[in-house]
Structure formats: structure tokens, C-alpha cells
C-alpha positions in Angstrom: 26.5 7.7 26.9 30.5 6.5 27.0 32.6 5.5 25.0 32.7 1.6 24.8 35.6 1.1 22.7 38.8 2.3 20.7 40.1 0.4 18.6 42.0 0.6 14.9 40.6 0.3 11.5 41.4 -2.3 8.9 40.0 0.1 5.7 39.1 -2.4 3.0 40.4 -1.3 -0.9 38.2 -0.2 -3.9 37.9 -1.4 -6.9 41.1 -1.7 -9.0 42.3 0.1 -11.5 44.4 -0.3 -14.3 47.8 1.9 -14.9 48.1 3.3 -18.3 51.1 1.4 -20.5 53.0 3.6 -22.4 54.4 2.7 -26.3 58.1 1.0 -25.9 57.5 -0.1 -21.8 58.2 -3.8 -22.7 55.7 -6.6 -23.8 56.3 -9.2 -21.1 53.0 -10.1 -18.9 53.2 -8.8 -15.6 54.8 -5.3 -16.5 53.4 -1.8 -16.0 50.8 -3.2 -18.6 48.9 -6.0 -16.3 49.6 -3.9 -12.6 46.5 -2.7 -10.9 46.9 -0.2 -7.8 44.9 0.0 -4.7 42.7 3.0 -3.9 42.0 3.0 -0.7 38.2 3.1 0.6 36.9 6.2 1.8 37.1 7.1 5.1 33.2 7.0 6.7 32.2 9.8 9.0 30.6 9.0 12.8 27.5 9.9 11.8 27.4 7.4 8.8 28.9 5.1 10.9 26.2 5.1 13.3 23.7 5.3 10.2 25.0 1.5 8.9 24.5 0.1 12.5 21.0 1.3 13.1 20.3 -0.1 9.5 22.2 -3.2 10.6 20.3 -2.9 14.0 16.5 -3.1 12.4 17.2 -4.8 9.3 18.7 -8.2 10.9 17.9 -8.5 14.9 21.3 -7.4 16.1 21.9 -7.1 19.3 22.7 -2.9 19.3 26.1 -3.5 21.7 27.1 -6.4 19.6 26.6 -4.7 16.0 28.3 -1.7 17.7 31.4 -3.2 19.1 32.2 -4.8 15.7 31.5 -1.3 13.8 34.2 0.2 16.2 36.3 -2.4 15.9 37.0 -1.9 12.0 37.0 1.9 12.2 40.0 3.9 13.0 38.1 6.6 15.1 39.3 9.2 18.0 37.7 9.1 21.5 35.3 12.0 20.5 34.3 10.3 17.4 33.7 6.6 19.0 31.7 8.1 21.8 29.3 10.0 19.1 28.7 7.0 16.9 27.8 5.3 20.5 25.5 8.2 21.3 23.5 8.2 18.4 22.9 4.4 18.2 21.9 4.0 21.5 19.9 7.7 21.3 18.3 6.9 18.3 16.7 3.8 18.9 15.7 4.5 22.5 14.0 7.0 21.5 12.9 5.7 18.1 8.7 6.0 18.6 9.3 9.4 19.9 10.9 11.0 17.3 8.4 8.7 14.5 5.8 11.1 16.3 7.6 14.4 16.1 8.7 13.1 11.9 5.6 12.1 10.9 4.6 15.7 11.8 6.4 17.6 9.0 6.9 14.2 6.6 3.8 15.2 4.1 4.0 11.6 2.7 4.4 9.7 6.3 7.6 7.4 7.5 5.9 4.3 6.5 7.3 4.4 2.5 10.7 5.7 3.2 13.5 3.8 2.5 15.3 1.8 5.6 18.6 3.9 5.5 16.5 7.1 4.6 14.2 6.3 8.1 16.6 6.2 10.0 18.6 9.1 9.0 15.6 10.9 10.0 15.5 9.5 13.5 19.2 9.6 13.9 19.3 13.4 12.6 16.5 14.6 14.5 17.6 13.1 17.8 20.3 15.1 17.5 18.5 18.3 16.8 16.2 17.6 20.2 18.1 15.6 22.4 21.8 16.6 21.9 22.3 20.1 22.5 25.9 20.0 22.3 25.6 19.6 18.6 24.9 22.6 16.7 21.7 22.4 14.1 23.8 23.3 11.0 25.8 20.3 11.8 23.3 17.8 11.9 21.1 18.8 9.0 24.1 19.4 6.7 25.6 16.0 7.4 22.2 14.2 6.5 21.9 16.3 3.3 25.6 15.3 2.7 24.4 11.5 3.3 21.2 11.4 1.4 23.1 13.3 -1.6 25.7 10.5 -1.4 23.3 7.5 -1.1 20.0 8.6 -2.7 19.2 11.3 -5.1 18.2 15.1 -4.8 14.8 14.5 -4.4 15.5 12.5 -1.0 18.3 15.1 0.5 15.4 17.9 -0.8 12.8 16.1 1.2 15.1 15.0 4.5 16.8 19.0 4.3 13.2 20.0 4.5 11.6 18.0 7.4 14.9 19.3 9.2 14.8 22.3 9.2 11.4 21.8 9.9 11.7 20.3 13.2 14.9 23.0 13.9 12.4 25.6 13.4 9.5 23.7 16.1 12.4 22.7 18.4 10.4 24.7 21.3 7.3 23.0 20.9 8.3 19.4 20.2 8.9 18.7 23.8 7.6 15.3 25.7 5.3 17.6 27.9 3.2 18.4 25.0 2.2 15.3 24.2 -0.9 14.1 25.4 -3.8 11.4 25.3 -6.4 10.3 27.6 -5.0 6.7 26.9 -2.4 6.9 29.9 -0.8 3.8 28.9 -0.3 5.3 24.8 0.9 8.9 26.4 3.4 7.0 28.3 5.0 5.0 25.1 4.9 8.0 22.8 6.7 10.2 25.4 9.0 7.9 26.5 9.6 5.6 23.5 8.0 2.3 24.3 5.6 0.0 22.5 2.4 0.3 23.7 1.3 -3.4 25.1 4.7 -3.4 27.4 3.7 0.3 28.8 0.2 -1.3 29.6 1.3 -4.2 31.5 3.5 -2.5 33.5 0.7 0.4 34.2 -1.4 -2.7 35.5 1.0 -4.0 37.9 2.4 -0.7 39.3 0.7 2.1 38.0 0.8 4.8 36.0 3.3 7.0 38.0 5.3 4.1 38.5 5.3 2.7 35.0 6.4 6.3 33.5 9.4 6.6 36.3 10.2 2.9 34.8 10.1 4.4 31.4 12.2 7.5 32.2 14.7 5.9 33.6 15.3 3.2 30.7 16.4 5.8 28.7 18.8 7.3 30.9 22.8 6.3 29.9 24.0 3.7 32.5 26.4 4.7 34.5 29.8 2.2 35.1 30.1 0.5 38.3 33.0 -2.3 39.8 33.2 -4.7 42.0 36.2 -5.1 44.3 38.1 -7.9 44.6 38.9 -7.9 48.4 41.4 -10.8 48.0 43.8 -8.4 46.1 42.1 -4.7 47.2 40.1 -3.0 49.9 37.1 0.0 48.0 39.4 2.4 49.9 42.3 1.0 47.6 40.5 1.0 44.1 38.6 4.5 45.4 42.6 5.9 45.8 43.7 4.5 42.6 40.8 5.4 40.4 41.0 8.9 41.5 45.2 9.0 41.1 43.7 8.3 37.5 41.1 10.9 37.4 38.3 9.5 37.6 35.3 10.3 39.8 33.9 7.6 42.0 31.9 6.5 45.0 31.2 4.1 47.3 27.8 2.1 46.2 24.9 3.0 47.7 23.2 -0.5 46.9 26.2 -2.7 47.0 28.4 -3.7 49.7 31.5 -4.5 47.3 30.9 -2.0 44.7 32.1 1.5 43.6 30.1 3.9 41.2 32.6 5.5 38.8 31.0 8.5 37.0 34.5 9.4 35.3 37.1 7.1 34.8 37.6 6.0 30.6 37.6 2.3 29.9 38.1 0.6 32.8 38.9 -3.1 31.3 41.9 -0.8 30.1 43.7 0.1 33.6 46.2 -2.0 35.8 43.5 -2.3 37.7 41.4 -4.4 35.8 44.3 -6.3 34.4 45.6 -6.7 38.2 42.4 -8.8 39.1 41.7 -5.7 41.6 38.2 -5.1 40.2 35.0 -6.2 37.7 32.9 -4.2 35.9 29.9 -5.0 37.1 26.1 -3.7 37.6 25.2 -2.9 41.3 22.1 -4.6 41.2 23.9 -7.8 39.6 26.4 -7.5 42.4 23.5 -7.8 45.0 22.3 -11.3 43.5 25.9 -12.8 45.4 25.3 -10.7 48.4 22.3 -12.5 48.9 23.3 -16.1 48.1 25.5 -15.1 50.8 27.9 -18.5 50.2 30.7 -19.3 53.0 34.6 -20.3 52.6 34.6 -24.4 52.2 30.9 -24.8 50.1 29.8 -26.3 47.4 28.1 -23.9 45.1 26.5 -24.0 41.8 26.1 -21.0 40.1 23.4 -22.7 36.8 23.7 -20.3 33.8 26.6 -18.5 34.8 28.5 -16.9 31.9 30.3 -14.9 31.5 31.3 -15.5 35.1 30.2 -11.9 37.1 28.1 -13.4 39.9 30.6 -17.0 39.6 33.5 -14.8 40.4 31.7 -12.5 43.3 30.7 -15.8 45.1 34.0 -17.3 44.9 35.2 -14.3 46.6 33.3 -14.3 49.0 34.4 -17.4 49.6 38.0 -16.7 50.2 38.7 -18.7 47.6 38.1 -21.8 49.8 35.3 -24.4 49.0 34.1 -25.0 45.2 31.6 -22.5 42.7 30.9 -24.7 39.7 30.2 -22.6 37.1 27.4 -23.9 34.0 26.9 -22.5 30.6 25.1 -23.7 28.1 27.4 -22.7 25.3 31.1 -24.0 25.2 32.3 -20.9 23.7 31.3 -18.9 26.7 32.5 -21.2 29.3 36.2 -19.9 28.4 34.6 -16.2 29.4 34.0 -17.6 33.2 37.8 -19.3 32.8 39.5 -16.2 31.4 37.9 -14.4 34.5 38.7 -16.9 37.0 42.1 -16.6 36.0 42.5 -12.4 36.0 40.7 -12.7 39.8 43.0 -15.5 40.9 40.7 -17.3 41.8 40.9 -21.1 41.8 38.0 -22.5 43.6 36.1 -22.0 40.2 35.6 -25.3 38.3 33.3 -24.2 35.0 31.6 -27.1 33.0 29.2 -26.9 30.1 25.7 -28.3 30.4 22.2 -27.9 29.7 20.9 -26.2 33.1 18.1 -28.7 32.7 20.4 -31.4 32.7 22.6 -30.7 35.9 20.4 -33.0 37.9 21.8 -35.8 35.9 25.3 -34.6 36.6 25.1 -33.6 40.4 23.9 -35.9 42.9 21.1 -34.7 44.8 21.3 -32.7 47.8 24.9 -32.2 46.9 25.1 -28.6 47.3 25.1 -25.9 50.1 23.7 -23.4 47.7 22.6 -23.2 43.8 21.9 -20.0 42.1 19.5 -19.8 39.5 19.9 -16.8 37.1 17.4 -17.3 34.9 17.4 -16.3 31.2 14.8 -13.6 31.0 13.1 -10.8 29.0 15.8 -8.5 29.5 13.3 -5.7 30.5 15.3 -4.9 33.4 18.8 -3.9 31.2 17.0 -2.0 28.1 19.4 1.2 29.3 21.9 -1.1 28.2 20.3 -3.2 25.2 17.1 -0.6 24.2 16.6 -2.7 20.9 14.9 -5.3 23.9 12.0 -3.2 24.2 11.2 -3.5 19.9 12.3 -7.0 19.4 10.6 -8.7 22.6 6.8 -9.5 22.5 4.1 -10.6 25.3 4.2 -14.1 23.6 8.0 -14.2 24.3 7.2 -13.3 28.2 5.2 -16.6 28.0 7.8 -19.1 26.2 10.8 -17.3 28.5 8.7 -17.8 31.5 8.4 -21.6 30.4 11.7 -22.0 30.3 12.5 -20.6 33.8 9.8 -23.2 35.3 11.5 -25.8 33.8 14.8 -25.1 35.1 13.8 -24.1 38.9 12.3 -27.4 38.3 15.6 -29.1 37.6 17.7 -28.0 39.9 16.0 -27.7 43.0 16.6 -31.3 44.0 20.4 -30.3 44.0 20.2 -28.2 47.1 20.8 -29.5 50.6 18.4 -29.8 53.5 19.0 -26.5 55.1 20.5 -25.0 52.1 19.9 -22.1 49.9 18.2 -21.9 46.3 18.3 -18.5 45.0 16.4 -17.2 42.0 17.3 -13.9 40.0 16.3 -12.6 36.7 17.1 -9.0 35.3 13.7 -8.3 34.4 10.8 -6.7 35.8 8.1 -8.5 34.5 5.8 -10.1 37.4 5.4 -13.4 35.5 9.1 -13.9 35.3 9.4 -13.2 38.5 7.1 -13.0 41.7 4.8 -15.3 40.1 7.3 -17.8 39.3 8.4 -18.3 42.5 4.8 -18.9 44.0 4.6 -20.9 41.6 7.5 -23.0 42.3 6.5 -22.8 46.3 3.3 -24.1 45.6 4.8 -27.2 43.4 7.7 -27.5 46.0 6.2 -27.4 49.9 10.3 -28.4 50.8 11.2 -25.4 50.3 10.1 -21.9 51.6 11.2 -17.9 51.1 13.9 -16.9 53.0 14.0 -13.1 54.9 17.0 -13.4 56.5 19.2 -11.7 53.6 22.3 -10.4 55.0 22.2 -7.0 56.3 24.3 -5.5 54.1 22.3 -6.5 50.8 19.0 -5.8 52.3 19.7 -2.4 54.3 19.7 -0.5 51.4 16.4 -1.4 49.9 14.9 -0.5 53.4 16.4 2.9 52.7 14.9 3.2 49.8 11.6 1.6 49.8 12.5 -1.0 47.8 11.1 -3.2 50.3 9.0 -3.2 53.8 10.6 -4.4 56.9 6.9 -5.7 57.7 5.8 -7.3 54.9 9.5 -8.8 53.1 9.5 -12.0 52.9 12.7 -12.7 50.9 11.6 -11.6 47.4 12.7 -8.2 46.1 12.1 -6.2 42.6 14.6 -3.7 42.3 13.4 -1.3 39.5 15.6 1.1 37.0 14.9 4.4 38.9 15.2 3.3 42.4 19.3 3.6 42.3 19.9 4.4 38.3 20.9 0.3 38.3 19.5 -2.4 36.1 16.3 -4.0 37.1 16.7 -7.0 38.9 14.8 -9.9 40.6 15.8 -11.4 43.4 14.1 -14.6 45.6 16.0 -16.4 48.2 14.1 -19.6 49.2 15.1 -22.0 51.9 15.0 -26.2 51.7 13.6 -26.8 54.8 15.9 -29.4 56.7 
């Protein structure tokens, strides 16, 4: 996994204390007498680091990226150091069941009892031991014994130095292949580190072979991907300067603007970036404007649009002629699509701040030559990226998100144009999010019907792949995690019939 961010620390002070006065120093207040001096805190390792925001993590909700960024933020950490703390976070609690089954092994008293911080100073330690090779044993146990010392007592650094070196001396046998159960479903989540009841819906509605690939492929580190801005660069330009910089890229194999960059630091810090020559961007996200396909002089409303990806790659598209309105619910992130409209140069962007249910009150009908819909969503699709999703979601949630989504498809499609374009996208793979809602949504609106004529470039590549069936596609396609190492992504493209 990469490093997401350097930054410098701000350490906070300890607790005061008082300078001896010496006999004859003076008796006025506010000499040698009253001063106090500053100790500074100590310094927290990675690994401790990493220990507080896993706590922080399970404990309150956090979103793992979120709770990271801020860690980082406040610690004064080399490259090396930032990217381990990243590492073990996002290790740890992708592969949190996985490694309960491998603890609970050698943990004579079971996980259940153990203290949060002590918990997951297990997990975190022992993903190390079996998933990070490039860490040596002595490293990893000694820390945690250094840890548990320092926040527990001996008994708890005697009991996590045991299970340990316990699992350091089973390393050959603890593998995923050895675990087994006639339950296909329960095999699947215990070797690949997903609850149970989300491993069973997705066995349902693609298989078993399919669901595991699904579940492999979660838990594989996201690779970074841009999007070129072709009013300021050609790929052939950002390719040239990404590699003047050292970095390792390649032309998309899924998306007609983007470029796959397997080596190139933090790319929000390059001229680059700063130059309004590319976005960071998923491919699969980048494919959702492909297929709105929108044309220089429309009117387009992109409805939940922060922070502004998809906004920013249909105004491009564009040629920065015509008008994307941009909606966000939240005022605060309004200024994101702004701050990104500005960077691009791009000033056919007008964002506003609305309730997507409400834009019907604020557009006139038929007043647009396309509206996007990215619908808020499970999340399913993106747990490479946020693997807390798969813990903190629940098959009830599925049902209340899924509500949501009908209510705004509802909302919105009166806003579209005879002859015009309504496309819907989630970054999710669940079938009730997604294929169903749109049947839905067809049924409810005869108007309006599914569109197969994507452009070629967007829809080529899931030919290739298999994605999709020249045959059978009728203008709805589910990409999944393993089919090009992207996010999961849902993508419909209807058509109001004129």
C-alpha cells in the first residue's frame, strides 16, 4: 500500500514541572521560583501510531482514510515510516477475521475478553508476521512486547510475547489454503476476511468462484490512476513527464483518458497536478463520464457531485463550452468541486448546494441534455480503498441506501430532455443497488428506456474483458474489483424517449 501523506508533527507538551529555587534567588513572584518548563512528549513509534488509529478505527466508526490522514498529519514521520503506519492500518483491518482465526488458535483464554488496544495489537502484530515478509519476526514481536509493557502490565506483554511467537513458530501452516469448511460461503469470509452474510449474497448472485475472486481482489492495495486533462495535456504528455519524474506508468486499459501509474510518489504533489494537467482518479470512476458521453454547448447536471471527479471530466469533455452544474448536498464540499474547477481551468462549472431530491424544484423540467445520477451507495465496490465498509455496513443498510437511490432517480428524472440522457452509477456491487433499481425505475418510468449505444471507447474494453456480451448488453454494466484491479462500479445509461 502507498504512502498517502507526509506531513510535519505538532508534538503536544507534558505535564509541567517545577524548577528547584535555590536559598538567596530573590522572593519576587514570577522568578526561578514560580517557572515551570516544558518536557516535550515522546516521540510515538509507526507501529503505535497505527495501534491508536485501529483503536480509533473500531472504537468510534471512523472512516480508516479519514482517521489516518489526521494521524499523519500531526506526526513528524519519514516516507518509510508513513507508508508502514498506512500498511498496517489498512492490512490489519482487511484482514481482521482472518487473523481472529489464526489468534484464537494459540490465545488459551480467546479474543473475546482482551482489552480493545491489547486486540488489536494482536491483529496488527500478527499481520505482520504472515503477511509482510519484508518485516523481520524479531521486529514485530519485540515492538508489541515493548507496547504491552508500556500500556499494560507483564502479564499482558507475557501473554501477547507468547501467542507470537506462537504463530512465528506455525507460520507454514497458517496459510488461507488450509482453511476449510463445507459452508462455501463461511470458507470464503474466513479466508479472505469478510463477514459472513455479505460473502453469502454475493455467492447467490454470482457464485462461489466469482464471489471469492471479488473477495481476493478487495484486499489487494489500489493502485493510483489520472485522468488527463486534454485542454492543457495529451496521455503522451503526462506519460513523458511522469516518467522524466520516475515514475512507472501506462496507458489505461479501461479508460480512454486515463493513465495507470504503478510508481510515481504523491501525485497531488507534482507541477503536474498543480498545473491542472491531470486528476487522480479511479479508472472505473473515469468511465461513468465516458458514458454520459456530454457534447461542447449542453446543459448538464451532474446530482451528487462532490468532490467534483466526474463534474470536472464531463466539463472537459465538453471543451469547456456549454454548462455542468454541479450539486452537493453539503456546503462545505461544494468548495471541493470549486477549488477543482479552478486547478482544471475550467469555467463552464457552476456548483450549487441542494438536496438531490429537491433539484426538481430548482430546474425546470426537461431542462437538461443530460443528468448524471451518482448515487450514494454501499460502498462495496471501493472496500480496497475504505476496508472498514465491509464491518460497519449491514444488509439492513443495503435496504435504507437502496431507498434513498429510488427516491432520487425519482426526482430527477423529469429534469432530462426528450431525447436526452439519464445516467445512473453507483460504486457498489450489490444487485439491489444496482440492476434492480433500474428495472425498477423502467418499470415506474415507461418514458424512458436503456441505452446500448455507449461510445465505443467506454464500452470496447468490457467486451475485451467479458465484462459484458455484445449480444445480450443492453446498456447496463457491473464492473467488478478483479476484472481490471479498479473499484467496483455500476453503470446504466437510459434514454428519455423523444
Amino acid at each position: 500500500m502507498s504512502d498517502r501523506n507526509q506531513v510535519k508533527s505538532n508534538p503536544s507538551a507534558g505535564k509541567p514541572k517545577k524548577k528547584p529555587g535555590g536559598q538567596g534567588q530573590g522572593n519576587s513572584r514570577g522568578q526561578q521560583q514560580g517557572r515551570k518548563e516544558q518536557r516535550p512528549a515522546r516521540i510515538r513509534t509507526p507501529r503505535e501510531l497505527a495501534l491508536d488509529t485501529l483503536v480509533k478505527v473500531a472504537e468510534t466508526g471512523a472512516y480508516s482514510n479519514l482517521q489516518l490522514n489526521r494521524v499523519l498529519q500531526d506526526a513528524q514521520l519519514q516516507r518509510a515510516d508513513a507508508a508502514l503506519v498506512t500498511e498496517l492500518v489498512y492490512g490489519t483491518i482487511q484482514r481482521q477475521l482472518t487473523l481472529d482465526h489464526w489468534l484464537g488458535k494459540f490465545a488459551s483464554k480467546g479474543l473475546r475478553k482482551l482489552e480493545p488496544w491489547v486486540h488489536q495489537l494482536l491483529r496488527m502484530s500478527a499481520y505482520q508476521l504472515l503477511y509482510l515478509d519484508r518485516i523481520p519476526a524479531h521486529a514485530a514481536v519485540n515492538e508489541a512486547v515493548t507496547i504491552a509493557k508500556r500500556r499494560g502490565h507483564q502479564g499482558i506483554s507475557g501473554m501477547v510475547n507468547g501467542i507470537l511467537r506462537s504463530i512465528d513458530r506455525n507460520r507454514a501452516e497458517l496459510t488461507v489454503d488450509a482453511i476449510h469448511d463445507k459452508n462455501p460461503a463461511l470458507q470464503i469470509a474466513v479466508r479472505h476476511s469478510y463477514p459472513e452474510w455479505l460473502v453469502e449474497r454475493w455467492v447467490q448472485t454470482y457464485g462461489a468462484d466469482i464471489a471469492e475472486a471479488i473477495c481476493a481482489a478487495g484486499n489487494e492495495p489500489p493502485h493510483a490512476s489520472i485522468r488527463v486533462n486534454p485542454l492543457r495535456a495529451t496521455k503522451a504528455e503526462a506519460l513523458a513527464m511522469l516518467t522524466e519524474q520516475g515514475g512507472e506508468a501506462e496507458t489505461s486499459k479501461l479508460a480512454p483518458a486515463g493513465i495507470v501509474v504503478r510508481r510515481g510518489g504523491n501525485l497531488a504533489d507534482t507541477a503536474g497536478f498543480r498545473e491542472g494537467l491531470w486528476t487522480m482518479q479511479d479508472e472505473s470512476s473515469m468511465l461513468v463520464a465516458e458514458v454520459v458521453a456530454p457534447k461542447a454547448g449542453m446543459q448538464v447536471l451532474d446530482c451528487c457531485a462532490a468532490p467534483g471527479g466526474k463534474t470536472t471530466h464531463m466539463a472537459e469533455q465538453m471543451g469547456g463550452k456549454g454548462k455542468v452544474y454541479a450539486n452537493d448536498l453539503h456546503p462545505h464540499k461544494r468548495q471541493l468541486i470549486v477549488d477543482q474547477a479552478v486547478r482544471l481551468g475550467l469555467q463552464n462549472i457552476e456548483a450549487i448546494t441542494e438536496d438531490a431530491g429537491e433539484l426538481g424544484n430548482r430546474f425546470a423540467p426537461a431542462s437538461m441534455d443530460a443528468v448524471l445520477l451518482d448515487a450514494p451507495c454501499s460502498g462495496f465496490g471501493v472496500i480496497r480503498r475504505k476496508p472498514e465498509i465491509k464491518w460497519t455496513k449491514t444488509a439492513g443498510d443495503v435496504g435504507e441506501i437502496a431507498a434513498i437511490q429510488r427516491r432520487l432517480l425519482q426526482a430527477v428524472a423529469g429534469l432530462v430532455k426528450p431525447g436526452g440522457t439519464l445516467v445512473y452509477s453507483t460504486c457498489t456491487i450489490e444487485t439491489a443497488e444496482n440492476e434492480a433499481q433500474v428495472n425498477a425505475f423502467l418499470q415506474d418510468h415507461p418514458e424512458y428506456e436503456l441505452d446500448a449505444a455507449w461510445p465505443e471507447e467506454a464500452i470496447q474494453p468490457l467486451l475485451e474483458r467479458g465484462v459484458v456480451d455484445e449480444a445480450s448488453f443492453r446498456g447496463m454494466a457491473q464492473i467488478l474489483p478483479y476484472h481490471f484491479g479498479s473499484d467496483g462500479f455500476f453503470i446504466a445509461r437510459l434514454r428519455k424517449r423523444s
